[in-house]
C-alpha positions in Angstrom: -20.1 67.9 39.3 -18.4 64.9 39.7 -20.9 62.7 41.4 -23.2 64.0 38.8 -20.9 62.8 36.1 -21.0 59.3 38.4 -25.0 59.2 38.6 -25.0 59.6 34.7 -22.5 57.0 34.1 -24.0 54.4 36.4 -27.1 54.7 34.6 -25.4 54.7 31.8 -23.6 51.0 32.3 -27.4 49.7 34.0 -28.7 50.4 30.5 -26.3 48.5 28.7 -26.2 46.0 30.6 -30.1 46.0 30.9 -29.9 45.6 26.7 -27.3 43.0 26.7 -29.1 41.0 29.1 -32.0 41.6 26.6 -30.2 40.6 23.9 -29.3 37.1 24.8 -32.0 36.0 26.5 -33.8 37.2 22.3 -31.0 35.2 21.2 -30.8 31.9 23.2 -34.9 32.1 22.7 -34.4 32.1 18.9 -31.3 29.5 18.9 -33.9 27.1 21.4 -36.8 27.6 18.4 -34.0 27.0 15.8 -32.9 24.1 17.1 -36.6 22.7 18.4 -37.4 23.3 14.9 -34.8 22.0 12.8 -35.9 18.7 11.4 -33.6 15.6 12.7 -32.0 13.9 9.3 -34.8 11.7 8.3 -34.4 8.6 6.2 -36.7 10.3 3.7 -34.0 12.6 2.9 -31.8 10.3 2.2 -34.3 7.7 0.3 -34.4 11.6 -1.7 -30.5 11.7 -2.0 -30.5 8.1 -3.2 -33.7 8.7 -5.9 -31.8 11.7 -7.3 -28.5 10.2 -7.9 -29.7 6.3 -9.4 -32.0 8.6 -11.5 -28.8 10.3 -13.5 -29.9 14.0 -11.0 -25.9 13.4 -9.4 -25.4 17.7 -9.7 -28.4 17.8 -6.8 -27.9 14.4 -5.2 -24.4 14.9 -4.1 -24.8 17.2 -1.4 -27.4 15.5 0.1 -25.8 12.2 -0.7 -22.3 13.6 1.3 -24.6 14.5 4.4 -26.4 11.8 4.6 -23.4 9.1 4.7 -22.2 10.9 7.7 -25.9 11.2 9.1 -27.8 7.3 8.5 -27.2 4.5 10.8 -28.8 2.3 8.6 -26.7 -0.3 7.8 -27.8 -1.2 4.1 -28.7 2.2 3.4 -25.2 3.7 4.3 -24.0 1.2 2.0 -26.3 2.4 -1.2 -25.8 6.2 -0.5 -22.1 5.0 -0.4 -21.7 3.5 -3.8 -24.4 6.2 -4.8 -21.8 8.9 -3.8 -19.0 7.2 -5.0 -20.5 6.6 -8.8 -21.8 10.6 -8.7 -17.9 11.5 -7.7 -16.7 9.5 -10.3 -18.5 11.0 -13.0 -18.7 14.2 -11.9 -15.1 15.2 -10.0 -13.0 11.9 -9.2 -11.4 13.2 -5.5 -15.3 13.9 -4.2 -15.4 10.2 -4.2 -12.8 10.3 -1.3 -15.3 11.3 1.7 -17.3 8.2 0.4 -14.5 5.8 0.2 -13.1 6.6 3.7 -16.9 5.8 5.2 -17.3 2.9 2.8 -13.9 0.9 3.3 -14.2 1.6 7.1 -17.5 0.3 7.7 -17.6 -2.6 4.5 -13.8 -3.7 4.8 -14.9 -7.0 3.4 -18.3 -6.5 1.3 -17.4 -7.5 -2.4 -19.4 -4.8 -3.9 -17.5 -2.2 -1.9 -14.5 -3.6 -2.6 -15.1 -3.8 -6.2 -16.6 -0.3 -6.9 -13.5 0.7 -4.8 -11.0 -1.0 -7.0 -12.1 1.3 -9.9 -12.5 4.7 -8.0 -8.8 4.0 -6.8 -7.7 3.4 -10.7 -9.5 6.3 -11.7 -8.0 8.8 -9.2 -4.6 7.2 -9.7 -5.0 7.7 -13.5 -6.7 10.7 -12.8 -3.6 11.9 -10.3 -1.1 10.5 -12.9 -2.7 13.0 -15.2 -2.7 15.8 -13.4 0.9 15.7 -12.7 1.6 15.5 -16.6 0.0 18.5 -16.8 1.2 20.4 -14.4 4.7 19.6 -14.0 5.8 17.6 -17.5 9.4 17.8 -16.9 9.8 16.8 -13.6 11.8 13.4 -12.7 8.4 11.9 -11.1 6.4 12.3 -14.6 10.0 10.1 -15.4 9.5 8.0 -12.5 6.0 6.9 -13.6 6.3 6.0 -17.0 9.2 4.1 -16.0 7.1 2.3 -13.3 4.0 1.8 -16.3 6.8 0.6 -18.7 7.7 -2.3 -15.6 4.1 -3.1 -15.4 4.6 -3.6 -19.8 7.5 -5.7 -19.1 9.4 -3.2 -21.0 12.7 -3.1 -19.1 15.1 -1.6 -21.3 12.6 1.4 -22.2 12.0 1.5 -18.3 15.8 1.6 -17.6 16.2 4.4 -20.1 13.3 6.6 -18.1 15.3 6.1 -14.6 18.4 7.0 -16.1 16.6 10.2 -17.4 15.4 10.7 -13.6 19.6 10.1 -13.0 20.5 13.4 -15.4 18.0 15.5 -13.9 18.8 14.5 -9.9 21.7 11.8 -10.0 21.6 11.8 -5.8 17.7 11.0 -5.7 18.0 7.8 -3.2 16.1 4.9 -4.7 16.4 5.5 -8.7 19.8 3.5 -8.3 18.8 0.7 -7.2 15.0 0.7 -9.3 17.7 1.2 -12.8 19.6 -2.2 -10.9 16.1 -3.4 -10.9 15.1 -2.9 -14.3 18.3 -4.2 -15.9 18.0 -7.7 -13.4 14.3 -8.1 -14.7 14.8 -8.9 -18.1 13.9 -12.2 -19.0 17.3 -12.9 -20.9 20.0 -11.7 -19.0 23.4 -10.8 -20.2 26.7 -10.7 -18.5 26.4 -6.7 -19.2 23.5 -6.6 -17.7 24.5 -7.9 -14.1 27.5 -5.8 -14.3 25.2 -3.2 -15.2 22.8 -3.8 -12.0 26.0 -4.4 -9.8 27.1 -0.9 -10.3 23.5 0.7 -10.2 23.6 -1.1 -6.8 26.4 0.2 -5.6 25.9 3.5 -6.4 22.5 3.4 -4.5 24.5 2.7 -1.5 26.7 5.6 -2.0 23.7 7.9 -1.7 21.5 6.0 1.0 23.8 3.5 2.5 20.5 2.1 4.8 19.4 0.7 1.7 19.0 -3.0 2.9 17.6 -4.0 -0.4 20.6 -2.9 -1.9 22.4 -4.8 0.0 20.9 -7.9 -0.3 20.7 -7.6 -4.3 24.1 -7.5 -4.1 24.9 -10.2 -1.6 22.5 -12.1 -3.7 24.7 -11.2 -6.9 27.9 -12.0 -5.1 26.5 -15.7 -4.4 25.4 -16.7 -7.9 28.9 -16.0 -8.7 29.7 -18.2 -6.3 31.7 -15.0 -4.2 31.0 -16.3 -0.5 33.1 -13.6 1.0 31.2 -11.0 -0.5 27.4 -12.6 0.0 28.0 -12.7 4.1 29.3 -9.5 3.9 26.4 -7.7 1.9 24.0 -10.5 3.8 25.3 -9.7 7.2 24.8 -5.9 6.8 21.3 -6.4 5.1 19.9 -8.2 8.2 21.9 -5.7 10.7 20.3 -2.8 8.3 16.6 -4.7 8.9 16.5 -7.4 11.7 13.0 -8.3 9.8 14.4 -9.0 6.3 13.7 -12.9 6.5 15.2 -13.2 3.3 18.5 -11.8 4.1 18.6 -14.1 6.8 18.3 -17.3 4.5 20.7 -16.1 2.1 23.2 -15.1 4.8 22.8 -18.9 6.4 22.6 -20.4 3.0 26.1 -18.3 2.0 27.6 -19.7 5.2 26.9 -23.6 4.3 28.7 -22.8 1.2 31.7 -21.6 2.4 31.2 -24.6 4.7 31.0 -22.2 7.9 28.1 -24.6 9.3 28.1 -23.4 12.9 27.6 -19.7 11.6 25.0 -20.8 9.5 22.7 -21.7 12.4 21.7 -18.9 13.7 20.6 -16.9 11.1 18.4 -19.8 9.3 16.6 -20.3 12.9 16.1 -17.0 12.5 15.0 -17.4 9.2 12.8 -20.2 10.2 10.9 -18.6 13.2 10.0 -15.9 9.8 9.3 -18.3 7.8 8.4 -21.7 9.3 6.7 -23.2 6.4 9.4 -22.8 3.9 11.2 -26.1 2.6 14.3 -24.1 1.7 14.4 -23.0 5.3 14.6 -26.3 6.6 16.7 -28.0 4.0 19.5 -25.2 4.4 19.0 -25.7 8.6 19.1 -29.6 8.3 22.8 -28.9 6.3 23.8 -26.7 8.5 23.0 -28.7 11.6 24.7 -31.7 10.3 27.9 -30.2 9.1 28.3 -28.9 12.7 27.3 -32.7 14.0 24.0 -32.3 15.3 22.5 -35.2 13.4 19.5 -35.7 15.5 18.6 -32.4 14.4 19.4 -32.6 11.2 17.0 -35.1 11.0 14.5 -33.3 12.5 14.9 -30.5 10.0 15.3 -32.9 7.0 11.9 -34.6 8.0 10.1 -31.1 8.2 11.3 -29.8 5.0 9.6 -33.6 3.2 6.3 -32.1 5.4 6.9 -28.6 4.0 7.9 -29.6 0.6 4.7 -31.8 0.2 2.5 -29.3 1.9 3.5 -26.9 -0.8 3.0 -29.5 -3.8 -0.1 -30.1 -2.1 -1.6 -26.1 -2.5 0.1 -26.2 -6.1 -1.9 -28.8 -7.1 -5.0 -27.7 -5.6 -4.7 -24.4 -7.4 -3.7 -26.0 -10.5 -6.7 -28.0 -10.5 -9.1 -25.4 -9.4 -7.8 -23.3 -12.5 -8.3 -26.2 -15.0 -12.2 -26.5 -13.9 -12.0 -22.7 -14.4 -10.6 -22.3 -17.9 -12.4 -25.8 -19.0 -16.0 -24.3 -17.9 -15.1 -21.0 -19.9 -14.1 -22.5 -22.9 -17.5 -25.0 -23.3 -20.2 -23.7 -25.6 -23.0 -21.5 -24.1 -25.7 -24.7 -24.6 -23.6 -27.0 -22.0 -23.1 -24.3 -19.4 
């Protein structure tokens, strides 16, 4: 009975294994016709993709149009299916025009009409963005945070202080708001004694939440100096440039603070520090050519002094240049249409 039972079983597994064999040699047979037959992407399809979308058809060009950026090797014509795709996404759903813009600025870093269509699909999706979080979360501090940011754009400072210190009531330990209110109130084009006081404590309060803040710290070693506080610039300077070893200009105003409280042989290090940043600024040099000679090092004093003059007219030079390159500009915009 129980080699019977065996016998049956045996033939049993044979069978199945008989139709399994059967079944995928069926199925690799049909995936070997599938894929013989499958047609290759074909520049006709995309010469379709392209025809449907410049023709105003972007509902049926856009799939096609998102395959076939992926698919061409065309040069030109992955650049047309590009700004194709990107103009359908725009007017149809502005984050489709994403998958285009990350094959477009990849491969057309520099091409003008890439850039430029670019330029507007990233306004649109920012505006479009900006919009979105209105309306999905009105009374959040970052619906604050951008109008206050718009309202900077505007000029508007005091209206833009009042939106960061609405961001303050909702979250008053959200790092950055601080020292963006200090901001605000420093950017004004008259500036009051209130105001710096103001900033100063906006500053410092910043500090209190992030105290890595660098910036911070160099606003206020900044505000310390043009109150002529030299114990109080090194010390915000100094921790700015321990906080960032890259800040270049924490490393100018930290030599430049030293020179002024006549501390010349401190001063040198961090303005050739400052000048390996920044070796074409005239302030640079000036500031290293004072401190070099109030430590005695005339001859290189001199040198410094004799490469800020090549710096200073190097930089007159580029300001004139531009300033004349602007004057053909606005003289050829304002002649009449006739002498153009």
């Amino acid at each position: 009975m129980r080699s019977e039972y065996n016998r049956l079983m045996d033939q049993s597994v044979r069978r199945s294994l008989l139709f399994l064999l059967l079944s995928l040699t069926v199925s690799t047979a049909a995936f070997g016709q599938a894929t013989t037959n499958k047609p290759a992407p074909a520049a006709a399809d995309a010469g379709r993709a392209t025809t449907l979308a410049e023709s105003g058809h972007c509902q049926e060009a856009m799939p096609l149009l998102k395959r076939a950026i992926r698919q061409t090797t065309d040069h030109d014509l992955k650049k047309r299916i590009g700004l194709d795709g990107l103009h359908c996404a725009m007017a149809r759903d502005a984050y489709e025009s994403l998958d285009f813009l990350a094959v477009l600025t990849r491969d057309f870093p520099h091409d003008p009409d890439v850039l430029y269509a670019a330029t507007h699909a990233f306004s649109d999706l920012s505006m479009k963005t900006s919009q979105d979080l209105a309306q999905n979360a009105p009374f959040s501090f970052q619906v604050h945070e951008l109008n206050a940011e718009a309202l900077e754009i505007q000029g508007k400072w005091e209206e833009a202080a009042a939106e960061y210190r609405k961001i303050l009531d909702i979250n008053p330990m959200l790092p950055g708001v601080h020292a963006r209110l200090g901001r605000a109130y420093l950017s004004k084009p008259q500036l009051s004694p209130d105001d710096v006081e103001k900033a100063k404590k906006a500053f410092e309060e910043e500090l209190e939440i992030d105290p890595q803040n660098a910036g911070a710290e160099y606003v206020l070693g900044q505000l310390a100096a043009d109150s002529n506080d030299s114990s109080s610039s090194i010390q915000h300077f100094t921790r700015a440039t321990k906080l960032d070893s890259n800040f270049a200009e924490a490393f100018l105003g930290l030599g430049t603070s030293l020179n002024s409280a006549k501390r010349f042989a401190d001063a040198i290090s961090p303005l050739e520090t400052y000048e390996k940043m920044a070796p074409d600024s005239p302030t640079g040099h000036y500031q290293l050519a004072v401190a070099y000679s109030g430590a005695g090092r005339k001859a290189d004093a001199n040198r410094e002094a004799g490469l800020q003059r090549q710096a200073s007219e190097a930089l007159e030079a580029v300001k004139r240049k531009a300033a004349t390159a602007l004057e053909k500009q606005t003289s050829t915009e304002t002649q009449p249409a006739e002498q153009k």
